[in-house]
ZASESE-190327 format. One record per residue (C-alpha): residue number from 1; residue in one letter; x, y, z. Coordinates in Angstrom, 2 decimals. Each point is the difference from the previous one (the first is absolute). Layout:
BEGIN
LOLO NUM A X Y Z
...
% end
This chain:
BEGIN
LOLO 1 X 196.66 18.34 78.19
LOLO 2 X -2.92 1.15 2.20
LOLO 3 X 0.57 4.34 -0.26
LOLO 4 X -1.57 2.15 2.15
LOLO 5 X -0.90 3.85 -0.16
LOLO 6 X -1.29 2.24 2.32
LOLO 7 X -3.01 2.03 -0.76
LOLO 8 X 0.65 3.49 0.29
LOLO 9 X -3.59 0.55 2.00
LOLO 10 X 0.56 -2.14 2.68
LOLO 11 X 3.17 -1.04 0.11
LOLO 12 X -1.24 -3.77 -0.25
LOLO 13 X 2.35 -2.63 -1.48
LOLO 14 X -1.93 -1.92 -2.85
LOLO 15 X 1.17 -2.55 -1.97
LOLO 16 X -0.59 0.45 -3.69
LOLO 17 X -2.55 -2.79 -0.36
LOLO 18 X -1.66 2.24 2.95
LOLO 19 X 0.10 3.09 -1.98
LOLO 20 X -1.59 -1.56 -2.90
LOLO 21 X -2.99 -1.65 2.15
LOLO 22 X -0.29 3.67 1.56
LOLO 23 X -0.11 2.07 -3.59
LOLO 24 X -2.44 -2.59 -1.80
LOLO 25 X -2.57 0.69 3.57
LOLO 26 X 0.49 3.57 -0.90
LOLO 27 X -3.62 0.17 -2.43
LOLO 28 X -1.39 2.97 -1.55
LOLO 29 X -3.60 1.70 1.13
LOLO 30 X -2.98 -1.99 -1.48
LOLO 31 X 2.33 -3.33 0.30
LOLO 32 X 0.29 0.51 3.16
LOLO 33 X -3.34 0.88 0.96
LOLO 34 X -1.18 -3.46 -1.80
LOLO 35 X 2.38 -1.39 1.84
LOLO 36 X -0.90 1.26 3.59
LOLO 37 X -3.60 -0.20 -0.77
LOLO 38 X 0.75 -3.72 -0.37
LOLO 39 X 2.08 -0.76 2.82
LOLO 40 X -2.50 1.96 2.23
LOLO 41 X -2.52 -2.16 -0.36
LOLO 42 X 1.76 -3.11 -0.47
LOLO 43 X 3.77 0.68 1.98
LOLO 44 X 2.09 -3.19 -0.97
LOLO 45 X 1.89 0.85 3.52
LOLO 46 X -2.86 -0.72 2.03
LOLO 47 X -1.17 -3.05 -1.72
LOLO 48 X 3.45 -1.34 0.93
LOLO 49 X 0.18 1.20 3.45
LOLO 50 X -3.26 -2.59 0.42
LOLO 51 X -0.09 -3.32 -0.96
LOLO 52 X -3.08 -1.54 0.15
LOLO 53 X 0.48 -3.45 0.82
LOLO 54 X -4.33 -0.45 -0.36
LOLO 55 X -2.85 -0.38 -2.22
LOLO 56 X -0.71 3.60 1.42
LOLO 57 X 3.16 1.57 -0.32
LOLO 58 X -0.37 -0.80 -3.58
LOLO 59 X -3.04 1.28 -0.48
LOLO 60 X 1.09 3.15 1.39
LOLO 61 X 2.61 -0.25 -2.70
LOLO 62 X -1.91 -0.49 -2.86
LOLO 63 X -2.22 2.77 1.24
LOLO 64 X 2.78 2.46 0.11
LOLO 65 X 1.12 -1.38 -3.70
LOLO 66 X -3.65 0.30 -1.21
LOLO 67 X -0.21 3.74 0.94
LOLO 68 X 3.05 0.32 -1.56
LOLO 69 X -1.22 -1.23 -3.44
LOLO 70 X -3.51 2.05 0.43
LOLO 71 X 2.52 3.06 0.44
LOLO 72 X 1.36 -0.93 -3.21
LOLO 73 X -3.39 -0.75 -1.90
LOLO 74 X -1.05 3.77 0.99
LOLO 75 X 3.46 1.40 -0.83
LOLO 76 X -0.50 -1.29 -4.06
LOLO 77 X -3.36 1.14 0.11
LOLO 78 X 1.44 3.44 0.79
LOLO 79 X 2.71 -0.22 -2.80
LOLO 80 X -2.74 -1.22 -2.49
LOLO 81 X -2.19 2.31 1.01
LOLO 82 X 2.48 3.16 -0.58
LOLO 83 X 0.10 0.28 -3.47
LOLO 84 X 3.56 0.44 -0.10
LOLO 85 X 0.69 -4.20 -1.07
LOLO 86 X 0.59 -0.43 -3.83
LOLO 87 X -1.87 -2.82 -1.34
LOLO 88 X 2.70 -2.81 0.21
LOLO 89 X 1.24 1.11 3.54
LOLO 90 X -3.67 0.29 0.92
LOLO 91 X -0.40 -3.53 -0.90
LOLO 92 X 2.99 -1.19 2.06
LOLO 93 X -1.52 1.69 3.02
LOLO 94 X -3.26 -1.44 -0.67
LOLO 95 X 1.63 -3.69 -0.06
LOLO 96 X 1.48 0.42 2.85
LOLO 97 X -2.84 1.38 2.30
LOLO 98 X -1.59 -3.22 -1.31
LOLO 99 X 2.65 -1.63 1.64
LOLO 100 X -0.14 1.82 2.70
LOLO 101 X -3.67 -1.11 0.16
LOLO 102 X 1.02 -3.72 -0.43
LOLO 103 X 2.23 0.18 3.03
LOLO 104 X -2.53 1.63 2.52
LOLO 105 X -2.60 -2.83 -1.27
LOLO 106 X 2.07 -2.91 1.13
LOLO 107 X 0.83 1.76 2.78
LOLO 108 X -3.44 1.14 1.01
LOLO 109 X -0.95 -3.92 -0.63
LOLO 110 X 2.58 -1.44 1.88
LOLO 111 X -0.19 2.49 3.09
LOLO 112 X -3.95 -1.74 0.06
LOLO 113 X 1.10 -3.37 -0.82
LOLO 114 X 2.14 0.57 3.54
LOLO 115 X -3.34 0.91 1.87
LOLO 116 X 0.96 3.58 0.10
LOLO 117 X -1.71 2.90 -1.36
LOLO 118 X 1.89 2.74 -2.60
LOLO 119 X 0.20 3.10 0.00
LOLO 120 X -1.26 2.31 -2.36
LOLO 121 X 1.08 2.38 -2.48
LOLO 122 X -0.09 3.94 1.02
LOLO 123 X -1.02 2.84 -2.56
LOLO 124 X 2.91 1.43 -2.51
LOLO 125 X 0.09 2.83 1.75
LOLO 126 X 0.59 -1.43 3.66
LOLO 127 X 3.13 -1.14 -1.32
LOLO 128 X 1.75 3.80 0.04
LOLO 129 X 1.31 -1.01 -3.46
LOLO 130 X 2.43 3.70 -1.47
LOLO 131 X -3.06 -0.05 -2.64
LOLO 132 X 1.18 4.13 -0.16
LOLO 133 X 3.21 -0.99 -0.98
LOLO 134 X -0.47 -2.29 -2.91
LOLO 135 X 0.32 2.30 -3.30
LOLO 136 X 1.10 -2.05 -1.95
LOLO 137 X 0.21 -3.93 -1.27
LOLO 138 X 4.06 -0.09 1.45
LOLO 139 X -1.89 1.11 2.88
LOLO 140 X -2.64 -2.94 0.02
LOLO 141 X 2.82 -2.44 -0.57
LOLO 142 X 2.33 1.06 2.65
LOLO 143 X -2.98 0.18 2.92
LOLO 144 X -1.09 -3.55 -1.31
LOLO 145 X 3.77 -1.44 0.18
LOLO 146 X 0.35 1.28 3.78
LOLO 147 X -2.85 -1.93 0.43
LOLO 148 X 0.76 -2.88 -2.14
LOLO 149 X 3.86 -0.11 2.45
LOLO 150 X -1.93 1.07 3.25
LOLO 151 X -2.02 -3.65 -0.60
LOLO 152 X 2.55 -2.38 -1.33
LOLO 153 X 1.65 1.38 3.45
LOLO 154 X -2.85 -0.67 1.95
LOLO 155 X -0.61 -3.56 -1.75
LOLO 156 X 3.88 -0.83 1.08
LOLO 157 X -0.46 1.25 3.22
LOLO 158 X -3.43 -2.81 0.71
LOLO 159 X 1.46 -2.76 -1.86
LOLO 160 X 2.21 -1.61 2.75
LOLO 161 X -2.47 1.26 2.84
LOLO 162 X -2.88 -2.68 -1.29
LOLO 163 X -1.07 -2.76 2.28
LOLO 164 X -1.22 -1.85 -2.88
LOLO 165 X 2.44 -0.83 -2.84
LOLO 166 X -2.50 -0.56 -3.06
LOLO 167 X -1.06 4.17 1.41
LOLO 168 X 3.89 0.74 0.01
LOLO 169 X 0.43 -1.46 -3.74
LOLO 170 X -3.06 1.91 -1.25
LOLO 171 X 1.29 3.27 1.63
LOLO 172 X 3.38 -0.21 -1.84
LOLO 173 X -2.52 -0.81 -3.32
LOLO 174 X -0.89 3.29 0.82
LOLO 175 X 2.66 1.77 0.70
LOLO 176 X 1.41 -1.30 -3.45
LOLO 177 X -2.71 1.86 -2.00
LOLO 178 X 0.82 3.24 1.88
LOLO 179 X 3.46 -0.05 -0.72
LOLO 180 X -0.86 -0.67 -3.55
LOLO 181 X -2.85 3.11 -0.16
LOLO 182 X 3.12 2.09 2.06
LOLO 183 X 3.05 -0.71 -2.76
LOLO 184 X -2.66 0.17 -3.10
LOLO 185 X -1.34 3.43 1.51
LOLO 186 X 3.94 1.42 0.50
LOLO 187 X 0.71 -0.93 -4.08
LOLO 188 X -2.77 2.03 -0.78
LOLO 189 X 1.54 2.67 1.59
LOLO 190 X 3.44 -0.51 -1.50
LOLO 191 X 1.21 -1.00 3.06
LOLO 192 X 2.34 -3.29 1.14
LOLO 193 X -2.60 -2.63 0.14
LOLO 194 X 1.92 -2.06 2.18
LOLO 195 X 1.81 2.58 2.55
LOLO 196 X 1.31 -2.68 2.19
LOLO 197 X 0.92 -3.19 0.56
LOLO 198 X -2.32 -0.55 2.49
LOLO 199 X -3.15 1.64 1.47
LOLO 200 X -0.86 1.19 3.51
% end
């Protein structure tokens, strides 16, 4: 049977399905943050509002996924750089800033490959990262995991907008890893490292 409540701020009528989507969107601070910070350079919405149906739409794509990974590449070198990783968690954030690394190469390549030129990676500090809030390693991990969710989002958002299907295939490659680097980073925490049954 399909219940429905109504919530006492609005008076809405949500379904219970809809009232779990709506309490797992509810994130705490430094997620959050990670999380915006993400989506503001990268918003999965507006990937899918344009589809690029050219070589040049996609490059504009890749473009917009390759700042996304150089956001992430600076964002590790902030939490490595803290002094507040331990020595194993510190080597789980290195790995996956090499990753992060591996993705923006084959992006960078490809986005030249396609005769167009990418763009380049801005200063750590250009990225407004909460670097005054992190006190603490939970901190680290829970800024890096809003990322981590902001980009698998962003990744979902481009696959299906691709003009070219080899692109669309490597994008979802992508957007794999992420998701991976999202639910590792939430175990660390203690946290559900698979919240959902889906991500968006």
């Amino acid at each position: 049977m399909n219940e429905r409540k109504t919530t006492a701020a609005s008076g809405d009528t949500v379904s219970p399905a809809g009232e779990q989507r709506r309490n797992f969107f509810r994130t705490g601070g430094l997620f959050a943050a990670g999380l915006a910070a993400a989506t503001a350079l990268a918003p999965a919405r507006s990937w899918a509002a344009m589809p690029s149906g050219s070589t040049a739409g996609d490059i504009g794509i890749l473009n917009t996924a390759l700042g996304l990974e150089y956001q992430a590449i600076a964002a590790y070198q902030v939490g490595a750089e803290s002094g507040l990783l331990q020595k194993p968690v510190l080597d789980v954030a290195v790995k996956f800033q090499g990753q992060h690394k591996a993705h923006a190469q084959v992006l960078a390549s490809t986005i030249e490959k396609l005769g167009g030129k990418p763009v380049m990676a801005r200063a750590p500090a250009d990225y407004g990262f909460p670097t005054d809030q992190l006190k603490s390693q939970a901190d680290v991990l829970e800024f890096a995991a809003g990322l981590e969710k902001g980009a698998a989002s962003a990744y979902l958002g481009a696959v299906p907008q691709f003009h070219d299907s080899d692109l669309a295939k490597a994008a979802a490659s992508i957007m794999g890893d992420e998701t991976m680097h999202w639910a590792i980073l939430l175990n660390a925490m203690g946290k559900d490292p698979v919240p959902a049954a889906f991500i968006s």
